[in-house]
N, C-alpha and C positions, 0 to 999 in steps of 0.2 A: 504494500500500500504506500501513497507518496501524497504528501502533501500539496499545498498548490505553490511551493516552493518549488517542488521538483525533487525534495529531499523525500529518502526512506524511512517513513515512520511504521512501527508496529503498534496495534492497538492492540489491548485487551479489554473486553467488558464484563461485569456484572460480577466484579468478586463481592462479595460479599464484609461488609467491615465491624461489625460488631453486634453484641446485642440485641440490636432493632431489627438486624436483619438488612437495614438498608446497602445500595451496594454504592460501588462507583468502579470506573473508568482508567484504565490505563494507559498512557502514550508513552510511549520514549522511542530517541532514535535508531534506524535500525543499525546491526551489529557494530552497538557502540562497545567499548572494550572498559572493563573498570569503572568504577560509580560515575553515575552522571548527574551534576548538580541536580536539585530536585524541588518540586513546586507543589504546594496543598493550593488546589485552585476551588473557591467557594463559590457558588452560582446565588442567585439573588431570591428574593423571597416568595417567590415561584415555586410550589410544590414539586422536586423531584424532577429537575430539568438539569443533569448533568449533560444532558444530549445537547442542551441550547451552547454549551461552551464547548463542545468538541471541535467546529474547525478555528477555533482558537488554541486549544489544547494544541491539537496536531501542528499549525501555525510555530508554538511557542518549540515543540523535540522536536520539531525539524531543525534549529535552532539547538539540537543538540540536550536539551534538557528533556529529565522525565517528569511529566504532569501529571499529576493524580486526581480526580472530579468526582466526590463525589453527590450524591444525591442526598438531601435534608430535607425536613418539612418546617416552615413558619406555622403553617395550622396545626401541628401536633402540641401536647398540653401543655409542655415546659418553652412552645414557641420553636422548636428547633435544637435547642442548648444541646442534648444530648447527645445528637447525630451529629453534629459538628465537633463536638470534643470525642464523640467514640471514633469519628475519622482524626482525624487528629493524635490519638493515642495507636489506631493502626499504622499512621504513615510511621508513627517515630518506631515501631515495633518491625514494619515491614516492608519499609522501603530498601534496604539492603540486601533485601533477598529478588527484589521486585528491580532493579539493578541501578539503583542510587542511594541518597545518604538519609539515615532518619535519625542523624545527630544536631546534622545542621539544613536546615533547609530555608523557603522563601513560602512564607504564607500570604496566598492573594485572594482576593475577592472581590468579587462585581454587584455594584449597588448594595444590597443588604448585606452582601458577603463582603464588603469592603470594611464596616464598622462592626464584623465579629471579628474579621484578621486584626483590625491593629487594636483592639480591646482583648486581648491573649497577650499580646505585649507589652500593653498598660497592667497588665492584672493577671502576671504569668503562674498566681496560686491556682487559677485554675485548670492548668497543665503540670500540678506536682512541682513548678516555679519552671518549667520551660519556656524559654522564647523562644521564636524564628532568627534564623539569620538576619532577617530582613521582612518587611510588611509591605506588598503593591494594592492597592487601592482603588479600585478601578470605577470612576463612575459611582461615588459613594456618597452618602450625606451623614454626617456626624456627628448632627445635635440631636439625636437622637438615641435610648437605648439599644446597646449592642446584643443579640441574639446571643451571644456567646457568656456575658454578664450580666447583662441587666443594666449594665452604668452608660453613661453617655460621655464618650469619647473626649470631646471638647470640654466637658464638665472634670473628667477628670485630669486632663492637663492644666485647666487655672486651678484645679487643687493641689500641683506639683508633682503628678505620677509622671515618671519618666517609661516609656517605652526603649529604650535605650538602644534601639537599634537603625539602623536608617528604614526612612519609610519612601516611598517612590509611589505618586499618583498622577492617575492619566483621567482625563474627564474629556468628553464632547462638548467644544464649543456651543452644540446648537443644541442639545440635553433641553427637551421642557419637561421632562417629568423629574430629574434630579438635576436641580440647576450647576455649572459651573461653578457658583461663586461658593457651594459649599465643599469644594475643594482647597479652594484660593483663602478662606477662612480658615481650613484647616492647618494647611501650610504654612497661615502667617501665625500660628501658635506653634507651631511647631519650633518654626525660625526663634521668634521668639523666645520660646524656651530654652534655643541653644542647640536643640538636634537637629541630625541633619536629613532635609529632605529634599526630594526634587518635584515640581509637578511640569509633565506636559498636557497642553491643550491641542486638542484638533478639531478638524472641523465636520464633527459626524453626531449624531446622536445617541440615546441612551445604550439602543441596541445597538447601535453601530461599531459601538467602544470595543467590542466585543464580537466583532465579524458575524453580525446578524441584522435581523429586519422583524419585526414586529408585524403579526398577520390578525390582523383582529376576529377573522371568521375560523379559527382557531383558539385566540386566543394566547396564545405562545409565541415564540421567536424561535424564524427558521435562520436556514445558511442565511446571509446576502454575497449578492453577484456585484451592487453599488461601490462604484471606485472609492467613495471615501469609508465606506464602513471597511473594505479590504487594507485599506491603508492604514486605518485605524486597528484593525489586527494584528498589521503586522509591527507596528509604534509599541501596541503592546507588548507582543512576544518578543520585544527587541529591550522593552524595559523589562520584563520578568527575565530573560538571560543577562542582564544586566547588575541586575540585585542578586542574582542566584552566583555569580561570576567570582 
């Protein structure tokens, strides 16, 4: 299988990752030799659409990294919390055997998944004191409670929690459902704070951030064929081997 790179990626689907039963998604590059940087990629508050970020996934191993997706629920009772830290506790257990690192890796997320990645970083007791190597942020807004806490992001940087790791955010200039500016918000507390971050902007929107197109007689977000959504995937999977780097 090959990406729309042109590079060889292998997928694997539907392992299975904890408890819940729920699964996720495997990419990495094909016969790559020895760990390959490695990425927890979060999908947004969308029930069980690790499908919506596959050819961004595959996008980002072509790229040489292995990505891992998997699948959460926001309408389950605890809101998701669960499924997201029992992925989280399989990558760091079995990315090594899956053929990258689950010591150190790059936790990312798109729109909801954005403000549970870098809320594990701010508040790493609830990974047994784990952080990521690194937190990407894709398309996220963060004055609000994090799926993964319960706390709000922005809240708790003016109360001095350090995430202590670099965070890297990419948002669509043209975003009406999660504006720009609560990136550029987020970054200048961050700056502020003294850590360090980077944010780029382009010019796609929510899905587009994310190599996709929003189909309302569905309901979900399929591929997009759209030059700026494809461009915008590849900005991304060029900042997630960046921060994985």
């Amino acid at each position: 299988m090959t990406s729309d790179t042109g590079a060889a990626v292998e997928t694997e689907r539907g392992l299975v990752y904890g408890p819940s039963g729920k699964q996720l998604d495997v990419h990495r590059p094909a016969g790559s030799s020895g760990p390959a940087p490695t990425v927890l990629l979060w999908h947004g508050i969308g029930p069980d659409e690790r499908d919506v970020l596959e050819p961004l996934a595959r996008t980002a191993a072509a790229n040489g990294l292995l990505v891992l997706v998997p699948d959460w629920r926001s309408d389950a009772a605890d809101g998701g919390r669960s499924h997201l830290l029992e992925s989280l506790a399989y990558v760091r257990e079995e990315a090594g055997r899956l053929g990258g690192d689950g010591e150190s890796f790059v936790l990312a997320g798109w729109s909801a998944g954005a403000p549970a990645a870098l809320s594990v970083a701010l508040r790493p007791e609830v990974a047994d004191g784990w952080r990521p190597s690194a937190v990407v942020g894709v398309a996220g807004r963060y004055d609000r409670p994090a799926f993964t806490t319960g706390a709000v992001p922005l809240a708790d940087l003016a109360a001095g929690l350090d995430p202590a790791v670099p965070v890297h955010l990419v948002h669509g200039s043209h975003d009406t459902l999660v504006d720009a500016g609560h990136s550029r918000d987020l970054a200048e507390a961050l700056r502020a704070a003294g850590r360090p971050v980077t944010l780029r902007e382009t010019g796609t929107d929510h899905a587009g951030a994310i190599m996709a197109e929003y189909a309302p007689s569905t309901n979900r977000c399929l591929p997009a064929t759209a030059e700026h959504a494809v461009q915008a995937g590849r900005l991304v999977a060029e900042v997630l081997a960046a921060a994985a780097a």
